[in-house]
KEMISE-525649 format. One line per field, with one value per residue: chain; x, y, z of N, C-alpha, C in turn. Coordinates in steps of 0.001 Angstrom, whole numbers, plus 524288, in hexadecimal, padded with zeros to 5 digits. Example, Ala and Ser with C-alpha at 12.3 -4.5 7.8 and 13.67 -1.06 7.14 Angstrom:
<atoms>
mol	c(A  A) $
n.c1	c(83386  83232) $
n.c2	c(7E9C6  7F736) $
n.c3	c(81E78  81BA8) $
ca.c1	c(8300C  83566) $
ca.c2	c(7EE6C  7FBDC) $
ca.c3	c(81E78  81BE4) $
c.c1	c(83390  83264) $
c.c2	c(7F31C  8001E) $
c.c3	c(81E78  81EBE) $
</atoms>
This chain:
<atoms>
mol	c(A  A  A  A  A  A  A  A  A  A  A  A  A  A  A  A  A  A  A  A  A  A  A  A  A  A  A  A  A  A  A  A  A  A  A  A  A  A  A  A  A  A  A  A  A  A  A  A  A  A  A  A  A  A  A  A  A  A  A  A  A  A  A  A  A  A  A  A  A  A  A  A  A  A  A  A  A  A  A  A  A  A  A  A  A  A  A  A  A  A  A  A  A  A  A  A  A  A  A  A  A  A  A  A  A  A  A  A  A  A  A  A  A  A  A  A  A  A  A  A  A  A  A  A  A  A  A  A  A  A  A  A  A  A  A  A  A  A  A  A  A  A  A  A  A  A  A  A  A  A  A  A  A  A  A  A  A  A  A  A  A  A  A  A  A  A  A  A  A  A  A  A  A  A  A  A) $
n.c1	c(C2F02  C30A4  C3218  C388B  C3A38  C436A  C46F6  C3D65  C38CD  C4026  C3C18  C3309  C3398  C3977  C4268  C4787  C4529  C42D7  C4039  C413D  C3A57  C3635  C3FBA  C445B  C3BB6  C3D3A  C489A  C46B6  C4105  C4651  C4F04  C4C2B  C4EFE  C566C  C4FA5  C4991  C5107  C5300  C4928  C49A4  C51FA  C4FEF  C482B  C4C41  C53F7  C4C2B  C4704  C4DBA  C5073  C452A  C4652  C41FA  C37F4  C32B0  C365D  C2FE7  C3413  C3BD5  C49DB  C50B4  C4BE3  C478B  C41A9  C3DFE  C358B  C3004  C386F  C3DA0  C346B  C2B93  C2B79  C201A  C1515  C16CF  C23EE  C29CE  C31CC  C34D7  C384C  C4726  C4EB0  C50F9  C4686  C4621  C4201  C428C  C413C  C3FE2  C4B2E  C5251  C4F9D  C5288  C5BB0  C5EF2  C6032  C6BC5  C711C  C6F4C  C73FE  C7E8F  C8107  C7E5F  C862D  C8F99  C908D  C91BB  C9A7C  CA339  CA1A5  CA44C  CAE30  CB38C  CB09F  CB6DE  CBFC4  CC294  CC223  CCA21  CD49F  CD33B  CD37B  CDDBB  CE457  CF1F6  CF957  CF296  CE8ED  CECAA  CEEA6  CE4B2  CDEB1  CE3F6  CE01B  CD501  CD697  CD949  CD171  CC932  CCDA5  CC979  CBF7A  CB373  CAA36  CB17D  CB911  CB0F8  CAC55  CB632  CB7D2  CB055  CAFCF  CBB53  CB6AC  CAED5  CA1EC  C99AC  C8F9C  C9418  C9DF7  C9BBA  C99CD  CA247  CA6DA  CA2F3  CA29C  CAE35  CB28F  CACDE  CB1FC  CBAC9  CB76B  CB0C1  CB7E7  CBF39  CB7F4  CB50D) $
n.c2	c(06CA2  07AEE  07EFE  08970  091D9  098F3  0A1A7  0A428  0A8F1  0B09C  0B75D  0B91D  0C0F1  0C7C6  0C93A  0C768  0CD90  0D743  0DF39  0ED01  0F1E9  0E918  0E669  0ED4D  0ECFA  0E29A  0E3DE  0EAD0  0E553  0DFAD  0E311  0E871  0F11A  0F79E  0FA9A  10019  107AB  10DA9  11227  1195B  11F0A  1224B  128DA  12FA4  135AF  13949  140A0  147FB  14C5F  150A3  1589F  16344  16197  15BA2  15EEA  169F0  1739E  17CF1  179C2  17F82  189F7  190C3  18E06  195F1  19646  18B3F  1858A  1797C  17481  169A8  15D1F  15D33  15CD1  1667A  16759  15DA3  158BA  15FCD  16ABC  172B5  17788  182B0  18430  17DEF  17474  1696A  15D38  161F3  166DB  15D05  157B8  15D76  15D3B  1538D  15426  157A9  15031  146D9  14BAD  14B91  14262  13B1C  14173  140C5  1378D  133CD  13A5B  13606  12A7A  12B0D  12E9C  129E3  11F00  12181  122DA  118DA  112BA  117FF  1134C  10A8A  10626  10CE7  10928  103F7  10C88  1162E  110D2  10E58  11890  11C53  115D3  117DE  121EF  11FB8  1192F  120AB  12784  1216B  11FBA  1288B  12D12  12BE3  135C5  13D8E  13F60  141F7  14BC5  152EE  153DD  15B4B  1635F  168CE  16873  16FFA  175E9  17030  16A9D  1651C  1642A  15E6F  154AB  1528B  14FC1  148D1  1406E  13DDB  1369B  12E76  12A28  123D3  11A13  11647  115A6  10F58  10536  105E4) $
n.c3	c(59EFC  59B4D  58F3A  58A42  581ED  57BBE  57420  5717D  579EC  57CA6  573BD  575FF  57CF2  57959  574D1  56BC9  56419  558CA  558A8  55A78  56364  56913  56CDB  5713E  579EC  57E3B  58225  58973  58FE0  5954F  5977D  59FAD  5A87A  5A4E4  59D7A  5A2F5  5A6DC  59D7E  59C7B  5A348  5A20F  597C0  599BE  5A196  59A39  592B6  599A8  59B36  5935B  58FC0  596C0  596EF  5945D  59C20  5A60B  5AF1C  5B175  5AF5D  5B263  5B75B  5BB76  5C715  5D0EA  5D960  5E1F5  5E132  5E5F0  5EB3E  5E8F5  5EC77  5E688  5DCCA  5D430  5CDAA  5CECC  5CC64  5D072  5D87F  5DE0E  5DE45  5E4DA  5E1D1  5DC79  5D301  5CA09  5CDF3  5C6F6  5BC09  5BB30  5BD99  5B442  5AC40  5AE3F  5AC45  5A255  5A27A  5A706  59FE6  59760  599CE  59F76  594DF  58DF1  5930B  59342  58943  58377  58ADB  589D7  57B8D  57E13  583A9  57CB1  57410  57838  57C79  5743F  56E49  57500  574F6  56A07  566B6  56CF5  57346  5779A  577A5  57CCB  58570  58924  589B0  5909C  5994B  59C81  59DF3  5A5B8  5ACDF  5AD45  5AFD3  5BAB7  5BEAC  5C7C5  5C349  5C635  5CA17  5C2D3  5BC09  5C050  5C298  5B7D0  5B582  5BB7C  5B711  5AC31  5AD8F  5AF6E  5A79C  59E2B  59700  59984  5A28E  59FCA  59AAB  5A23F  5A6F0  59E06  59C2A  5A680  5A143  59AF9  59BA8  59C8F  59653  58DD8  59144  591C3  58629) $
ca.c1	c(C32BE  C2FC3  C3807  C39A3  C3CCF  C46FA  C4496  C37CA  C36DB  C4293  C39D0  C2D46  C3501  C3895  C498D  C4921  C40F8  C4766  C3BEC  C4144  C3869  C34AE  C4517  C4303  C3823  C4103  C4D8A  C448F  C3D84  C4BCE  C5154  C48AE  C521E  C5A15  C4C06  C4940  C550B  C529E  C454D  C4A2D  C5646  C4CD3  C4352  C4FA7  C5576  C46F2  C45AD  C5245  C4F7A  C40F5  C43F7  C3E05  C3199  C2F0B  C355F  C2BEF  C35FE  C418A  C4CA4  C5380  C483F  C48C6  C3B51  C3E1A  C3000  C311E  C3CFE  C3E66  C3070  C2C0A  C29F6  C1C44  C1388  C1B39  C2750  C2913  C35F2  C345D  C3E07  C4BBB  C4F79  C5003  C4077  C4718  C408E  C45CC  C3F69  C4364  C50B4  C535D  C4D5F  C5529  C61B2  C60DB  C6328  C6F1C  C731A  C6FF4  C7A2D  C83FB  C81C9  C8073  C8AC6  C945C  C91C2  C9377  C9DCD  CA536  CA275  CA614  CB323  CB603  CB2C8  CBB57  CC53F  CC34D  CC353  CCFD3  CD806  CD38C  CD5CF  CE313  CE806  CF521  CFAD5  CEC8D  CE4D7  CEFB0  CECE8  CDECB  CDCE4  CE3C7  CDE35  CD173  CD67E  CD9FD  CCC55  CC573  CCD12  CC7E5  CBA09  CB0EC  CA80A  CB571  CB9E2  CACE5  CAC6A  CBADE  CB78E  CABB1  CB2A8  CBDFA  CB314  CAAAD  C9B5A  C95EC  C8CE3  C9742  CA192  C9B04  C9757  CA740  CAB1D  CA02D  CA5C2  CB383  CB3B1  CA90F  CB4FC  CBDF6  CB3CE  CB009  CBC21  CBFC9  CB567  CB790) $
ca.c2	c(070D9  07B0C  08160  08DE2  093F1  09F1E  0A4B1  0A6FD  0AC29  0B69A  0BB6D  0BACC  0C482  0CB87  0C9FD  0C65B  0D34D  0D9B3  0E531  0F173  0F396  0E51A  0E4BF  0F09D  0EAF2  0DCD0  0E620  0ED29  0E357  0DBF1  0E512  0ECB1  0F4DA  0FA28  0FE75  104EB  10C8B  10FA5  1178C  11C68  123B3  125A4  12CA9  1341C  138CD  13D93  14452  14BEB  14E2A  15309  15AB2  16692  16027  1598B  1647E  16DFF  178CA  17DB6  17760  18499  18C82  19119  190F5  1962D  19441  186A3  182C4  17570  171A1  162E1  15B5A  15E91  15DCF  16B02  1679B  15675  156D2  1637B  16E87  1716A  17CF5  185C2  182B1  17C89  16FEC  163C5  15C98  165EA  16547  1576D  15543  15FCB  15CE3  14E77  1544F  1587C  14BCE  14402  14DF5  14ADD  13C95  13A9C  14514  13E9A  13131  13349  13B6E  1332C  125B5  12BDA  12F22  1241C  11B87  122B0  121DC  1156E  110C0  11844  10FB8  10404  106B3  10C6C  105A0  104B9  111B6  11935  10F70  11030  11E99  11F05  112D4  1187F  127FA  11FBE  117AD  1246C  12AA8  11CBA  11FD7  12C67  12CAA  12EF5  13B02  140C4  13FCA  146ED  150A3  15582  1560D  15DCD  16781  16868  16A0F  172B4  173A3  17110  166FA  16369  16210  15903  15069  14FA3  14F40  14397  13C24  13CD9  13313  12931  129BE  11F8B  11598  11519  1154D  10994  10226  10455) $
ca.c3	c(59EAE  595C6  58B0F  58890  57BE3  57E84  5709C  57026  57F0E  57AA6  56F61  57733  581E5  575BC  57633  56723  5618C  55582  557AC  55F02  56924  56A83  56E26  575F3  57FB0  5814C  58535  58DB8  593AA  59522  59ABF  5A446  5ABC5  5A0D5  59B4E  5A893  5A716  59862  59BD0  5A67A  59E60  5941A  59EE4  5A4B1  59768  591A2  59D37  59AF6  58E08  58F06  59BFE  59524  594A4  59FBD  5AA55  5ACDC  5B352  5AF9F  5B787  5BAEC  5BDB1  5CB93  5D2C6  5E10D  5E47A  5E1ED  5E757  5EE98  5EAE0  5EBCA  5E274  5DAC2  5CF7F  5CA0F  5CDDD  5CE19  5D4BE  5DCBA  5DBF0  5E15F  5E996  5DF1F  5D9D8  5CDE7  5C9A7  5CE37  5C1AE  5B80A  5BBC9  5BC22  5AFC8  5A9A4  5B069  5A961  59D78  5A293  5A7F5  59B32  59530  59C8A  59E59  58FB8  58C91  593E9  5909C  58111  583E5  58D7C  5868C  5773E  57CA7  5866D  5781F  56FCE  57AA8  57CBB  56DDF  56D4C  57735  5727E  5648A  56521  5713C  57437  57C2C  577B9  57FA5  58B28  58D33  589B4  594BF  59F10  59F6C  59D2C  5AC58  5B175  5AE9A  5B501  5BF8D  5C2EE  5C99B  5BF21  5C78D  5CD0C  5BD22  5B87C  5C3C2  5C085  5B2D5  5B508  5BD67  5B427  5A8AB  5ADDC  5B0D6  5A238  59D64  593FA  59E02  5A6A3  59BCA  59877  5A656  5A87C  599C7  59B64  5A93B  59F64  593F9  59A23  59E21  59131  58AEB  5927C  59031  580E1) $
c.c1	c(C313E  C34A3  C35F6  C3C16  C3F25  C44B8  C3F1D  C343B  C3A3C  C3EDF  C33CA  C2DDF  C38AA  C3F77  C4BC7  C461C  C4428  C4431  C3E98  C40BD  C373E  C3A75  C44C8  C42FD  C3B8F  C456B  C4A18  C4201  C42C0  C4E13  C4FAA  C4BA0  C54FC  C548C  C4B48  C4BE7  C54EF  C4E88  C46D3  C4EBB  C544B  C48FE  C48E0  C50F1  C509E  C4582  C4A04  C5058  C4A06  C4192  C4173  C37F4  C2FB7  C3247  C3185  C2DE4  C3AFC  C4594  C4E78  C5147  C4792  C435C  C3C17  C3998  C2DDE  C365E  C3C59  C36FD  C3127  C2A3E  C233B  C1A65  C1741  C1FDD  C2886  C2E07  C36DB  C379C  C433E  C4BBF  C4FB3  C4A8B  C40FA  C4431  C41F1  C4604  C41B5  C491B  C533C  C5199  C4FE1  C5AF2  C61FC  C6128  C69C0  C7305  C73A0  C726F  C7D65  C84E6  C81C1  C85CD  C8F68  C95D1  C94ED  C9910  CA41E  CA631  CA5F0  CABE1  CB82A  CB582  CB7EE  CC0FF  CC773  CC56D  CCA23  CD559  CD787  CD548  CDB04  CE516  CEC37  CF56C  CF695  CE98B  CE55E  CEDA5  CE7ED  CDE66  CDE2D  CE2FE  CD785  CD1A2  CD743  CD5CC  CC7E4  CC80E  CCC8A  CC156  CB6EF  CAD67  CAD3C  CB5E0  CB6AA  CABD5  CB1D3  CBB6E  CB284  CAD37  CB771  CBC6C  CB13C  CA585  C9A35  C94BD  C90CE  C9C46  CA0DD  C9AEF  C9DD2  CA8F5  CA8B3  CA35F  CABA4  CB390  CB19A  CAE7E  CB88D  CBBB9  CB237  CB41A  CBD68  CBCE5  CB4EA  CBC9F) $
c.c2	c(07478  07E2D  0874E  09080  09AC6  0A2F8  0A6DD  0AB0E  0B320  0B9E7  0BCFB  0BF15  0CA5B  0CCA3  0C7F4  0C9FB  0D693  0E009  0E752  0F225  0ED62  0E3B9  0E861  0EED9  0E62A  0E090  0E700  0EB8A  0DDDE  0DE49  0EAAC  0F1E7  0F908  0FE2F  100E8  108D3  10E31  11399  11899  1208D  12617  12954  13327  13895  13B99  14345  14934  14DEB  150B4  155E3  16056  166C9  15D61  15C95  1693D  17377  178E2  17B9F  17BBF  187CC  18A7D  1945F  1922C  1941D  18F69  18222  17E5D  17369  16C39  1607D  15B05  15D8E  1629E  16ADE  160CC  156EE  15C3A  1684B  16E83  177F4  182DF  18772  17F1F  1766F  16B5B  16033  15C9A  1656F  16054  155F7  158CF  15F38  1570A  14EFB  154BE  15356  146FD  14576  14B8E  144ED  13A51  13C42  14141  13826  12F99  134E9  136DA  12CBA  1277C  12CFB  12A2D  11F42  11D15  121F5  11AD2  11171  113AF  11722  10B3C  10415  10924  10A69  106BE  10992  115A2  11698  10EBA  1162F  11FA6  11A61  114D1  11DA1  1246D  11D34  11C3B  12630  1267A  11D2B  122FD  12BA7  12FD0  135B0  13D3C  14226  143C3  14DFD  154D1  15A4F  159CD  1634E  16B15  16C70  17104  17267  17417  16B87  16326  161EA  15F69  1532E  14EB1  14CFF  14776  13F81  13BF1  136D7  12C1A  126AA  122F7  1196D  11449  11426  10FA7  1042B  10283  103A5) $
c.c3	c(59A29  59546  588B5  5858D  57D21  57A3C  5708C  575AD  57D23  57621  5711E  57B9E  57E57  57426  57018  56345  55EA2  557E0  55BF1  561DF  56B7C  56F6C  572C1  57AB4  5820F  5858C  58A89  59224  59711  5977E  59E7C  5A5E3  5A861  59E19  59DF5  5A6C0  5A20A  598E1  59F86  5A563  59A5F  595AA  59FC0  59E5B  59383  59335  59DEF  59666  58D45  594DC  59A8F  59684  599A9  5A5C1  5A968  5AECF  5B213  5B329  5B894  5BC7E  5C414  5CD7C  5DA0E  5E3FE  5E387  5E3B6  5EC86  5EED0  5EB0B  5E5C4  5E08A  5D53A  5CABF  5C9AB  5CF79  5D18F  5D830  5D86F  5DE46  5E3CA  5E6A4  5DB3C  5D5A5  5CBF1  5C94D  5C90E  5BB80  5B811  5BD0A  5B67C  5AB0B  5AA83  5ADF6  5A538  59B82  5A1B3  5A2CA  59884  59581  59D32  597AA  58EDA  58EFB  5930A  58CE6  5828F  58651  58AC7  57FDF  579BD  57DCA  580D0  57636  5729F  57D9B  5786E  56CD7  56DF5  5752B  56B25  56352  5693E  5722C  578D3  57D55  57BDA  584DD  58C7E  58E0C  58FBB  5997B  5A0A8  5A088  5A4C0  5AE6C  5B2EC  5B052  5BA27  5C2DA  5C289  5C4FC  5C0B4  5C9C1  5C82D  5B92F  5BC46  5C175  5B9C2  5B2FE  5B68F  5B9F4  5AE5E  5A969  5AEC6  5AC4A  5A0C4  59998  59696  5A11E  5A3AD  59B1F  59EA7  5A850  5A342  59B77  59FE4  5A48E  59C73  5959A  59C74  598A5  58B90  58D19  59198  588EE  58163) $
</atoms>
């Protein structure tokens, strides 16, 4: 029968490593999937963030005489009906989207804490009213909830961002 020494297998697979990157590679090699999805958000949000540099056409520039090409060396994902560059405009339009998904996160979580920390810490009749606008707004459909508020708002980058945080606030409030 043999025997197998747990300690010395955990440190030869690297799960006792004070060093940084040594801790790194274990996570990473421990948990595969989660690293997947780490370069693949670190791929997406680069690519928002350098879309300057790596589009090579304006996204609103309007080429008639290329409209509805295929996909090509000049243009990788073609064009759209207006010549505009498929490409280009996806890769500039995820700057948008990382706005707004950030933006409303922070937003949405910082208030749902503070409104959460504020029922539980004064309690009584405070944590009665804050709990039950927080059931009324779980029991409306969260996209009916952000649509309304969007409409309501207005079309501005800053108004979608509230209309998207406000539904997050009492999910997070509840759970603090």
């Amino acid at each position: 029968m043999a025997v197998i020494n747990y300690d010395s297998e955990l440190r030869r697979a690297g799960a006792h490593s004070t060093h940084g990157w040594r801790k790194l590679t274990y996570l990473a090699r421990r948990h595969m999937l989660g690293s997947i999805g780490l370069v693949i958000m670190i791929l997406f949000v680069l690519a928002a963030l350098l879309a300057d540099f790596i589009a090579r056409y304006d996204p609103l520039s309007v080429d008639s005489l290329q409209r509805l090409a295929p996909p090509s060396a000049q243009h990788w994902l073609g064009t759209d009906a207006f010549g505009r560059d498929v490409w280009s405009r996806i890769v500039h339009g995820a700057r948008i989207s990382l706005a707004v998904g950030v933006g409303s996160t922070l937003l949405g979580s910082s208030i749902g804490v503070m409104v959460g920390l504020a029922s539980g810490y004064l309690s009584g009749w405070v944590d009665l009213v804050f709990q039950r606008i927080t059931d009324i707004l779980q029991a409306l459909p969260l996209l009916v909830l952000a649509l309304v508020m969007t409409a309501a708002l207005g079309p501005s980058l800053p108004n979608v961002i509230i209309a998207i945080a406000i539904p997050l606030i009492p999910t997070v409030a509840r759970v603090i």
